[in-house]
C-alpha angles and dihedrals in degrees: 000000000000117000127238110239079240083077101026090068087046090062094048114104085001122242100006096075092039087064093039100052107030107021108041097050089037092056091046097044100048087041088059098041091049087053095049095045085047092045089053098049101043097036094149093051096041111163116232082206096051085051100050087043085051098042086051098051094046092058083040091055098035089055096043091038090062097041086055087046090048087040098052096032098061107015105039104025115061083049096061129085113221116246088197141259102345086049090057100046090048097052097041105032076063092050093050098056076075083080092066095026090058089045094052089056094044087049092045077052089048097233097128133034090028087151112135086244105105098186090041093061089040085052092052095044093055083042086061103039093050089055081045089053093044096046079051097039095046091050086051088062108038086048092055085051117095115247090225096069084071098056096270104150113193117247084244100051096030087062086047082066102045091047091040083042087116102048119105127250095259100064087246116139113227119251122245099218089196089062086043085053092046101046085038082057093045093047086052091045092053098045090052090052090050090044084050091050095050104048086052086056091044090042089045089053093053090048094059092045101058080046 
């Protein structure tokens, strides 16, 4: 199985960046989405205390969310090779998770949603973190696939088949009739020179007999 550069870059520094790419923002997503869901469904109990916790997860994720971007934009990427579709999907379907989590901060800063309607602006908040949970989550699964199920062919294996392009289908070598000819000349010579050793011994015999 051949590993998507998503992974790949999980497993660096292990398991810093485990904990940095996938944990952090995975803890903070699904914090703020169980405090919207729970907001919406208990409006008229809402905790002071749920919605400080949630206001200060969303800034905390907004402002981690663009350093990683940054990080794997201009730092990982232009030193990968790409494995193919499933690669590309993995690695940009993460970066783009950067476009909610950026809405959501602006919205914590209140640049953005300042309308008077308090459920309409929670309703758009849980709008933008489950976009935010899907971009993250569909980059989990196409980093866990293997590259290979959407035609990538390592450089390794893909260079056996170019050299093996002229074998047949059945796995069979094809056979150099001019060695044939020169190993079937050699198996002639040496029997001749078997046939010669053994009519001396039988011509030696008959000598000693008539002696």
């Amino acid at each position: 199985m051949v590993m998507t550069h998503y992974m790949e870059l999980l497993s660096l520094h292990e398991p810093w960046f485990l904990i940095l790419f996938m944990l952090v923002p995975m803890v903070l997503a699904e914090t703020i989405l169980a405090s919207d869901v729970l907001s919406l469904i208990y409006r008229d109990r809402r905790s002071a205390k749920w919605d400080s916790l949630k206001h200060i997860c969303g800034l905390i994720l907004g402002i981690f969310f663009i350093i990683v971007t940054v990080y794997i934009v201009s730092s990982y990427v232009p030193t990968i090779q790409w494995r193919g579709p499933i690669d590309y999907i993995s690695i940009w379907a993460y970066v783009l998770g950067v476009i909610p989590a950026v809405l959501v901060l602006l919205q914590e800063l209140g640049v953005i949603f300042k309308g008077p309607d308090e459920t309409s602006k929670l309703k758009k908040h849980l709008g933008l973190m489950i976009l935010f949970v899907l971009l993250t989550h569909l980059a989990m699964v196409f980093g866990m696939a293997d590259p290979q199920l959407a035609g990538y062919v390592p450089p390794k294996q893909n260079m056996q088949m170019q050299m093996n392009g002229n074998m047949p289908m059945d796995g069979n070598m094809p056979m150099d009739h001019s060695q044939m000819d020169h190993s079937q000349m050699n198996h002639d010579q040496m029997n001749g020179q078997m046939n010669g050793q053994m009519n001396n011994n039988n011509n030696g015999q008959m000598d000693h007999s008539k002696m």
